[in-house]
Each structure stands twice: as C-alpha cells, then as structure tokens.
C-alpha positions as CSV (number, residue, x, y, z in Angstrom):
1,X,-35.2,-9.1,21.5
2,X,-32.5,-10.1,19.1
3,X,-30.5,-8.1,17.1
4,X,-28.3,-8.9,13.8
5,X,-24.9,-8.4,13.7
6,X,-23.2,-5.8,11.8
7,X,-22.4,-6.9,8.5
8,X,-18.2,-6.3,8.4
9,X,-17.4,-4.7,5.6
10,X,-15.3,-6.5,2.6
11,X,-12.0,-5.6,2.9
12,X,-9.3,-4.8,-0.4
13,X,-6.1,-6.0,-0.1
14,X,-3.0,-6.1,-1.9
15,X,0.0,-8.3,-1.6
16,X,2.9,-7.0,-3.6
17,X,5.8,-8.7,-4.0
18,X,8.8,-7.8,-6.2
19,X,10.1,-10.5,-8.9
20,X,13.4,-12.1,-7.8
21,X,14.3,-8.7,-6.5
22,X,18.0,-8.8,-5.0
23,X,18.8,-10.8,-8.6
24,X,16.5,-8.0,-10.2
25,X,18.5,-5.1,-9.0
26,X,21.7,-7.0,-10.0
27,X,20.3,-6.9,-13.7
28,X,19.1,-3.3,-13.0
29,X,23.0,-2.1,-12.1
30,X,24.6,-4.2,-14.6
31,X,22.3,-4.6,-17.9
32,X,25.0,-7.1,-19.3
33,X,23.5,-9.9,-16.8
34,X,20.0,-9.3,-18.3
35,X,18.3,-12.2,-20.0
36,X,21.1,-14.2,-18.5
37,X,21.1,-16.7,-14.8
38,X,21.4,-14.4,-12.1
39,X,22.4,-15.8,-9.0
40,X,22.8,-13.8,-5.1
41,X,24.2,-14.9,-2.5
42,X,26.8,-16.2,-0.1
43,X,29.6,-17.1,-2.3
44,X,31.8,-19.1,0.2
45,X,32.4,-22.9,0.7
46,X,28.9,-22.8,2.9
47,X,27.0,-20.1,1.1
48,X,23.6,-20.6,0.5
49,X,21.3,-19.0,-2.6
50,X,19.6,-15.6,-1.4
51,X,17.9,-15.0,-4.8
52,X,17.9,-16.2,-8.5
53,X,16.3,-14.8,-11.1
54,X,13.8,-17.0,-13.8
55,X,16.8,-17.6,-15.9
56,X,18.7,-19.4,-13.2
57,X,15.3,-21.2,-12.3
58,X,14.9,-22.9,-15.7
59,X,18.2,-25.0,-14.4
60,X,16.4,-25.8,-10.9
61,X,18.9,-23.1,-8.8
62,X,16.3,-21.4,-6.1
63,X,16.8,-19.4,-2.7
64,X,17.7,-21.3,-0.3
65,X,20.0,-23.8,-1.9
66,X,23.3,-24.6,-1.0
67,X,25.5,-22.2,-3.0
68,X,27.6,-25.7,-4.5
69,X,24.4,-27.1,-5.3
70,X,23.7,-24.1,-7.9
71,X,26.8,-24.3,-9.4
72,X,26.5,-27.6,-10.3
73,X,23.0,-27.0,-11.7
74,X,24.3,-23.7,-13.5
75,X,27.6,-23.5,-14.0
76,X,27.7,-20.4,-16.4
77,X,25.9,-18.4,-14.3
78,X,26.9,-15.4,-13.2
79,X,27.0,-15.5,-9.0
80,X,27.0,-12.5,-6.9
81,X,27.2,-11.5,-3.7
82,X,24.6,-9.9,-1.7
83,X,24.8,-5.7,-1.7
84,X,22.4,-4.9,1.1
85,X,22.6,-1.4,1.3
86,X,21.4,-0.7,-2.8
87,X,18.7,-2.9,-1.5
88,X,17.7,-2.0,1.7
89,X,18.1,1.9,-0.5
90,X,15.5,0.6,-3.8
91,X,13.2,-0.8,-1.2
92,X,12.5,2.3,0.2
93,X,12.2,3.8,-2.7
94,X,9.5,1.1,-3.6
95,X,7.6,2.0,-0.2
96,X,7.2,4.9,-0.9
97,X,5.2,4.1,-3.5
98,X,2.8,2.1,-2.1
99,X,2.8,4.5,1.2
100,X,1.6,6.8,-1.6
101,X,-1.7,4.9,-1.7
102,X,-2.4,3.7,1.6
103,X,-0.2,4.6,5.3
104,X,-1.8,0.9,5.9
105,X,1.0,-1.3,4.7
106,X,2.5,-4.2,6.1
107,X,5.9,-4.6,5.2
108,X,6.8,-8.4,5.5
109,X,10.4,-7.8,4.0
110,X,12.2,-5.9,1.9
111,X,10.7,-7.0,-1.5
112,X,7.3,-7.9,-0.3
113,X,4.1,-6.0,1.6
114,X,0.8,-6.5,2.4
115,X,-1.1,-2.9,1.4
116,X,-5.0,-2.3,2.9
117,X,-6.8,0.1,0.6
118,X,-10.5,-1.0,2.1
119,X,-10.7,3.2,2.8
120,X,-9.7,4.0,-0.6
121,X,-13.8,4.1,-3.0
122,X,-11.9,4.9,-6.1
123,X,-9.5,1.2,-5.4
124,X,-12.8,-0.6,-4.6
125,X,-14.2,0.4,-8.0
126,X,-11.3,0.1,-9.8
127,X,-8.6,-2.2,-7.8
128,X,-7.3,-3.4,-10.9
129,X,-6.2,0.0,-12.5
130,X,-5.0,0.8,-9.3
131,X,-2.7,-2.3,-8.9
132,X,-0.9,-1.9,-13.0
133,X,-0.6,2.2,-12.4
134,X,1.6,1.2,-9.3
135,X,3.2,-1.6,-11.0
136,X,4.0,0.8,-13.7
137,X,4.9,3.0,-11.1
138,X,7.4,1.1,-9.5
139,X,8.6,-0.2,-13.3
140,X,9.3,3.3,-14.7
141,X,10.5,4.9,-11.5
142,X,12.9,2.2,-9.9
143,X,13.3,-0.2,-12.9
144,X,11.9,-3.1,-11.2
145,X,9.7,-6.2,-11.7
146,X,6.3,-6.2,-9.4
147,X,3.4,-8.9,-9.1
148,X,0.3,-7.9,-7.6
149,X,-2.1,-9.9,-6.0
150,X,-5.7,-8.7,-5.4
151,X,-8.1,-9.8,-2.7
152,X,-10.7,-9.9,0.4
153,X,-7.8,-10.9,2.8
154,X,-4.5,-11.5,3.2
155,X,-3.8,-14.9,2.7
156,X,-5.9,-15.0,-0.6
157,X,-4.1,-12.1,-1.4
158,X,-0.1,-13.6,-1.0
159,X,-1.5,-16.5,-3.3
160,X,-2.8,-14.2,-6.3
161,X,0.6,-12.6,-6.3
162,X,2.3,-16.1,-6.1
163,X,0.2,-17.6,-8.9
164,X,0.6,-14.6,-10.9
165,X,4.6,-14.6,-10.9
166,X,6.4,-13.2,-12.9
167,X,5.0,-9.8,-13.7
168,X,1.4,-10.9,-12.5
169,X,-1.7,-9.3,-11.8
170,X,-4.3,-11.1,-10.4
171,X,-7.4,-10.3,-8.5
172,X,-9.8,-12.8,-6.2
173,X,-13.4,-11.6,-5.7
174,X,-15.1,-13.1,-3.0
175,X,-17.4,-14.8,-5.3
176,X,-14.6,-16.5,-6.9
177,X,-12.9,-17.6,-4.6
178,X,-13.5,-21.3,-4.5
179,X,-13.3,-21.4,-7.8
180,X,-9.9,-20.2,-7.9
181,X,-9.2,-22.0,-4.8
182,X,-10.4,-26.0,-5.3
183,X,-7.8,-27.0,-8.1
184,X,-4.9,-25.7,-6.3
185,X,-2.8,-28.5,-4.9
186,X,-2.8,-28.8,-0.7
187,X,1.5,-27.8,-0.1
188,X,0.1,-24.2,-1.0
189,X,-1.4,-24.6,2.0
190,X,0.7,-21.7,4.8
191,X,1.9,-23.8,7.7
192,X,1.3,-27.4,5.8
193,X,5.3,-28.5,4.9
194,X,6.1,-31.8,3.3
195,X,5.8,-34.3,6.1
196,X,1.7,-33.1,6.5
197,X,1.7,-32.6,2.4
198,X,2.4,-36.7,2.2
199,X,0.0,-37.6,4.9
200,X,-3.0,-35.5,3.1
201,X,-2.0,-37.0,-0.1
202,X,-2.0,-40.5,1.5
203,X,-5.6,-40.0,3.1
204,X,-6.2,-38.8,-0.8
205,X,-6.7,-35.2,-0.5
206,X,-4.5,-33.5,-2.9
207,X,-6.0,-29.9,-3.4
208,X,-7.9,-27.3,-1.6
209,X,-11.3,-28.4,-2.9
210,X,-11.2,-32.1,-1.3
211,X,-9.2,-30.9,2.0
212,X,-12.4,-28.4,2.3
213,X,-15.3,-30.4,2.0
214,X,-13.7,-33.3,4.8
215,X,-15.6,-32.7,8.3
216,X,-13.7,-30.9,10.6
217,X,-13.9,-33.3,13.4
218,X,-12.2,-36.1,10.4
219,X,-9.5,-33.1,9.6
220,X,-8.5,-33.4,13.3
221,X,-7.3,-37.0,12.8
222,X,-5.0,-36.1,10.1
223,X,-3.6,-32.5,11.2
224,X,-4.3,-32.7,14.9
225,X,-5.1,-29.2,16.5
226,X,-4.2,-27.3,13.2
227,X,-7.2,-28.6,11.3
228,X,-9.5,-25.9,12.2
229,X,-6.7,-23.8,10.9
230,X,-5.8,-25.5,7.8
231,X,-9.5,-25.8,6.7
232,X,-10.4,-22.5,7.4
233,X,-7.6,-21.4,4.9
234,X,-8.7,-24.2,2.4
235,X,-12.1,-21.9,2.4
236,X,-10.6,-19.2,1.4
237,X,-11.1,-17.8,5.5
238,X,-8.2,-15.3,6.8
239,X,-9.6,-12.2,9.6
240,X,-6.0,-11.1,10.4
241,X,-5.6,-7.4,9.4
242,X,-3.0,-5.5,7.6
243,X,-0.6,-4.8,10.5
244,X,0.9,-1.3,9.4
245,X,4.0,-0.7,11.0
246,X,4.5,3.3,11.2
247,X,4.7,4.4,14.5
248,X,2.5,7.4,13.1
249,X,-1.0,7.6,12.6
250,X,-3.2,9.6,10.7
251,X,-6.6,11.6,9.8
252,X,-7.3,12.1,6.2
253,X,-10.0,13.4,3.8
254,X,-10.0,13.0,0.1
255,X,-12.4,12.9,-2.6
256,X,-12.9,11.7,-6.4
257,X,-14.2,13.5,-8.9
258,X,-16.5,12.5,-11.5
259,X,-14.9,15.1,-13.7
260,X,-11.3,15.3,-13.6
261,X,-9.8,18.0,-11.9
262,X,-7.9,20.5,-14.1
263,X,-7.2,23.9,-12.8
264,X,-4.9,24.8,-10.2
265,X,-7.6,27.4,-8.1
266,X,-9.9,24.7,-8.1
267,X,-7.3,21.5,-6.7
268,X,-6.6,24.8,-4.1
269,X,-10.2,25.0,-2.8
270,X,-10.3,21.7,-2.4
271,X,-7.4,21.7,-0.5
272,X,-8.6,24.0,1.9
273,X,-11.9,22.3,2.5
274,X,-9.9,19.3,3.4
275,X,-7.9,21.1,5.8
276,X,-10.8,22.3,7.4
277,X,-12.2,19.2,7.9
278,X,-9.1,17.8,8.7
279,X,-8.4,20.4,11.6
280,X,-11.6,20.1,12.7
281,X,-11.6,16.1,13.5
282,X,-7.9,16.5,15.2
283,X,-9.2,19.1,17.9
284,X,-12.1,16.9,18.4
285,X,-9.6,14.1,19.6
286,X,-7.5,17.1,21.1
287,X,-4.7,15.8,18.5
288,X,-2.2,17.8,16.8
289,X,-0.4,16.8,13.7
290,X,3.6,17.7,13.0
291,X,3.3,16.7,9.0
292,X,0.7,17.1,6.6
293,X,0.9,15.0,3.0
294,X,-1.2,15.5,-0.2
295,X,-2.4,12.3,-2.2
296,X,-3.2,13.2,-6.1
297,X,-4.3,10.2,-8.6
298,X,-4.5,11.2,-12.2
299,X,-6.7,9.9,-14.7
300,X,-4.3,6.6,-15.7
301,X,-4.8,6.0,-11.9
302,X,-0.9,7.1,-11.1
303,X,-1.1,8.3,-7.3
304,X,1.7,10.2,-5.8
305,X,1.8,11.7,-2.1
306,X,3.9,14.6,-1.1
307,X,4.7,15.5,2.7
308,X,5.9,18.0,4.8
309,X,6.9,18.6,8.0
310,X,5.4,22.3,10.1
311,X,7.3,24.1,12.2
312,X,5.4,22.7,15.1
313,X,2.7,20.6,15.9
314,X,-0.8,22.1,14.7
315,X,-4.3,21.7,14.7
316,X,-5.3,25.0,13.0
317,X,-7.0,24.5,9.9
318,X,-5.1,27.4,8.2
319,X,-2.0,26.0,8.8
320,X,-2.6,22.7,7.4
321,X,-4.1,24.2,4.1
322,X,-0.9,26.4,3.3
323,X,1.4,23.9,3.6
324,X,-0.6,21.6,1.2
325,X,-1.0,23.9,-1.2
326,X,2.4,25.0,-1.5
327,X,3.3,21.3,-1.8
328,X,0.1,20.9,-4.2
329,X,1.3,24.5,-6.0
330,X,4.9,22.9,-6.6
331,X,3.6,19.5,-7.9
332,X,1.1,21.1,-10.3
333,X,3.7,23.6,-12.0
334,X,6.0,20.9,-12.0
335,X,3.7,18.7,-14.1
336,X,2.6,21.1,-16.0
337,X,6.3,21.9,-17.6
338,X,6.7,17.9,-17.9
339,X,3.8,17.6,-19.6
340,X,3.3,21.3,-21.1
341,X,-0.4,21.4,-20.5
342,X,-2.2,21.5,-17.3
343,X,-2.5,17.8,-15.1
344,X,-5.8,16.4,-15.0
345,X,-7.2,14.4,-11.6
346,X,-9.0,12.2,-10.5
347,X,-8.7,12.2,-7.0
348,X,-7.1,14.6,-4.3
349,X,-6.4,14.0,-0.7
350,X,-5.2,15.9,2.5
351,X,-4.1,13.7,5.4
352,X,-2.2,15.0,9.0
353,X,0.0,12.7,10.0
354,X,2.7,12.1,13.1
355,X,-0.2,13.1,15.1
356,X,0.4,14.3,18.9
357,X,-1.7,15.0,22.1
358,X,-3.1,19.1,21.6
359,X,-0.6,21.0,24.7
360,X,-3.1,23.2,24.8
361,X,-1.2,26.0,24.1
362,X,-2.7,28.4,21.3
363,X,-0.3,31.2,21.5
364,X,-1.1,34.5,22.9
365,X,0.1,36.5,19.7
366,X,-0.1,37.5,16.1
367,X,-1.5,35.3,13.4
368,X,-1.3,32.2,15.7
369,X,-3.8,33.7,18.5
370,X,-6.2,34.9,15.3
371,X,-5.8,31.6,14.0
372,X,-7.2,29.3,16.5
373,X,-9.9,31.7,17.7
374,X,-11.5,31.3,13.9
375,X,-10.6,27.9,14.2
376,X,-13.0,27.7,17.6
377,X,-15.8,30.1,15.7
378,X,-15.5,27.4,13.3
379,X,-16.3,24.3,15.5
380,X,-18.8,26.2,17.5
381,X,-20.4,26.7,13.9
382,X,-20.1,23.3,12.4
383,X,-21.1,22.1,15.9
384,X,-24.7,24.2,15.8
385,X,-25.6,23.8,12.3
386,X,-23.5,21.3,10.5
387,X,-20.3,21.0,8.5
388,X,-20.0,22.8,5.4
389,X,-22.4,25.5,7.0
390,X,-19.1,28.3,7.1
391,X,-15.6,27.9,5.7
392,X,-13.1,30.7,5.4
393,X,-13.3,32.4,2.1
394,X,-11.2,32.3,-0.3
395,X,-8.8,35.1,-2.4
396,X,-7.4,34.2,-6.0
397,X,-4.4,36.5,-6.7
398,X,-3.2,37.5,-10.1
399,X,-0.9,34.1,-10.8
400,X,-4.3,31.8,-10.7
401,X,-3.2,30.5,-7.2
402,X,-5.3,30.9,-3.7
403,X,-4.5,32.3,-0.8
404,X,-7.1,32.4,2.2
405,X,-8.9,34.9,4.4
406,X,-9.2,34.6,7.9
C-alpha cells in the first residue's frame, strides 16, 4: 500500500531590510545632511566604511571600504562616526513593528530581519498591503527608509528586497519564480564569491538560468561539493525556516472580518472568545502564560500589538480576557480621540505569551478558586460536545464597554 506525502504548505516570507540605515539615522538626527553623501564609520587612519547612504554611492564609497579610500572618492562628504546606542535604540523600535505582525522573526542584524507570516490568512491574501502598511509604519513612526521583499522562502525573499533597493517592494510567487530568477547574473548567487564568479563565467554560465539547467553531476566539476547547493538556490530551492529568536513562545487566536469591526462591545466579545479559546489550548498542554498581547489591523492594513504582563502566570480564561480588554479599551478610546470617530478593523487577535509549565496550583480562595472551577466546567463542556457549545456570558455596562460573568 502506498501512501502520498503531505503536500507542505507554501510558506510567506518577508525579508525586510532598512535602507543604508546607520547613514539613514544620521540624516534622521541631522536633516542638514539629507540629500547630501553620508558616510559612517571608523574615522581613524585604519577606519573602514560601516554605512553610506545612495548619495555617497553615486561616487563608488560603500561599507566595507577603507575609510581613506572614501575620502578620495568623496571628498565633500560629510563622515561620521558610528553612534551605536541611537541605533541599537531605533532598531528596537523597528522590531517592534514587525513583532507586531508575526513573534516569528528572524533578526539577522540590526537593520535587517527575516519575518514568517505563513499563519497570518489575511497576509496570504493580501501580502502586498501588508508589506507598504508596515513600511509606512516604520516611515511615519521612526522616520526611516524600509525595502521589503516578498516570497515562498528565505533566500528568494533577501533577493526581492535587494533588487528592490532603495524604498522597494517586491514580491516572488512561486509561479514566477524562474522568471524572475534566469536573467539575474550568477555573483548573486549566497556563498558564490569572486574567485567561483570567474570560473562560472569562464565555463560560460553567467546567470541563474544557464547555471540551472547544467547537470548536477557537470556542476560538481566546477563547484566541487557545493554544486548541489548552488543549483538548488539557482532554482529558486531554500527549506531553511524563519529561525525566531525569542526565548518565548506562544498560543494565539485571531480572526478577520469580512465586515470591519467598528464598535467597542463588539471588538470586547471577541476578545473574550479568544481568551477562551486561548485558555482552553494552554491547560491542554498544562501551560500557563505570564503576558498576554492584542493584535488589531485596520482597514489600510496598519497592525499594531499591545502587551501586558499579569500578576502571575495564568491559564484562566477570565484572566486573560480582562487584561486584553483593558489594553483593547485603552487603544480604542485612544484612537477614537486621534481620529474623532470610532476605529474600524479588519482583524483582531489574542495571543499568551512567555508561556510556563501549569504548577498546578489553582488557589484555594476567592475569585481565583471560582475562576478555574468554571474554567474546568468549561473544558469538561467543550470536551463533550464541542467548542463554542458554552462560553461565559457577557454584561454591557452603561459606558458601552463589557465586563464578564462567571
């Protein structure tokens, strides 16, 4: 009997990767340098070049080169040494923003990330209006320069987002990607340097398209024990996953709307559902989670996440739900006065994160002991005759917000 393999699903990633950013923030701090060569670096007798901007590239200057180099290249340029900490402080800032849409991000530096948002349905319909709301984001929030590139995996990604430079956005379907691929010469090639570029180029394979359609077992003549490597990249080929760094994980419900979302009560129900279905998958893993976040996406596809921390470790539903929406109570009326109308969205999400093992210990007292017994009724519930089959109700007071009833 044979059996066919499960079809792995297609996964959406973004690499995002800040335009000439230590130069970038230099312009940022002191608008007299904008428009004109921007160079960062180590400004001694042995300094090398840690950024220019596009300016200073116009006169060849780029990172890497020996500082005396660029000044004979550029010698009106205005050189600058590096300020780490208003870096390291903007970058953060800028990760923050894409932790907004996805925990799953690979941070490669501090101007540059791989971000997996294969979980996200409303990114893989619309990937494109996700990537300019966060480059807009990170634009009018930070005052920086952000290319995007859109695609199956990771390596197609990082070359959208090169291509694309400066300011780009540019997305790779799988069905495109030869296309896009073929004409593009073989030094773009990760892990091929100049020394393998020549010896391609001598055996007259220039670009992706002629390296890809040489046998294998010919490949190994020219590149030795990376050809399988090298060839597989050539076809567009790259399995390794997003590699999120946060020592956290998390469990997370969400859910868009075909009609945007535009009353507080209602964002509030919502909420609560999510925490109870939340809850409900951490005691299954006996998990507990010390922080809970929100995730709201408005109709222009802006997403913004908001956290908070508990007093302790929780896996009770009603916990969860009050603290997202107070956080979801103090977002909404804080729009709302920005905009002087009520917000409008598209999506909303609940996620517990820093998640712990359950210690077992529900409390013997008050509202914690009530708690976690309708938390149990609950699962013994869902567990008989589905989810969705009993949720605790829920009590609109006079100001239009929610408050819930064990």
């Amino acid at each position: 009997m044979s059996t066919t393999p499960a079809r792995i699903p297609q996964r959406l990633i973004f690499h995002v990767d800040l335009d000439a950013f230590y130069a970038s923030v230099e312009e940022l701090d002191f608008p007299e340098l904008r428009g004109e060569p921007v160079i960062v670096g180590g400004l001694g007798g042995r300094g090398v070049v840690s950024a220019a901007n596009y300016p200073a590239r116009r006169f060849g200057v780029h990172s890497a080169m020996p500082m005396h180099r660029a000044r004979q290249l550029c010698p009106r340029g205005h050189y600058r040494n590096g300020r780490m900490e208003r870096y390291r402080a903007l970058s953060q800032q800028v990760f923050d923003c894409f932790r907004a849409l996805t925990p799953d991000v690979e941070g490669l530096s501090l101007d540059e990330a791989f971000l997996d948002l294969s979980a996200d349905p409303d990114a893989r319909d619309n990937p494109e209006a996700i990537a300019r709301a966060l480059k807009d984001r990170i634009r009018e929030q930070i005052g920086l320069i952000a290319s995007v590139g859109i695609a199956p995996n990771k390596f197609l990604a990082k070359l959208a987002s090169d291509i694309g430079k400066p300011d780009g956005l540019v997305q790779v379907s799988e069905a495109g990607r030869q296309a896009f691929l073929d004409p593009l010469p073989v030094e773009r090639l990760w892990g091929v340097g100049e020394t393998t570029t020549q010896r391609l180029r001598r055996a007259g394979l220039s670009t992706f398209g002629s390296l890809r359609r040489v046998p294998e077992p010919q490949l190994r003549g020219l590149l030795g024990r990376s050809a399988s490597r090298i060839k597989a990249l050539a076809e567009g080929k790259d399995d390794r996953p997003v590699e999120a760094h946060h020592v956290t994980r998390s469990i997370s419900a969400e859910q868009t709307y075909g009609r945007d979302l535009n009353q507080l009560p209602r964002l509030q129900e919502e909420l609560s559902r999510m925490a109870e279905e939340v809850a409900a998958r951490l005691r299954g893993k006996s998990l507990e989670t010390a922080s809970v976040a929100i995730k709201l996406r408005t109709p222009d596809f802006h997403t913004m996440s908001r956290q908070r921390k508990l007093n302790r470790p929780s896996a009770q539903g009603a916990e969860l739900r009050d603290v997202a929406q107070a956080l979801a109570t103090e977002w909404w009326q804080a729009e709302t006065a920005r905009l002087n109308r009520s917000p409008r969205l598209r999506l909303a999400g609940l996620a517990a994160r820093e998640l712990v093992a359950a210690t077992g210990q529900l409390g013997l007292f008050g509202n914690q002991a009530r708690g976690a017994s309708t938390d149990a009724l609950l699962d013994q519930a869902r567990s008989r005759f589905g989810d969705g089959v009993l949720q605790r109700g829920i009590r609109r007071d006079k100001l239009g917000t929610d408050s819930t009833q064990e």
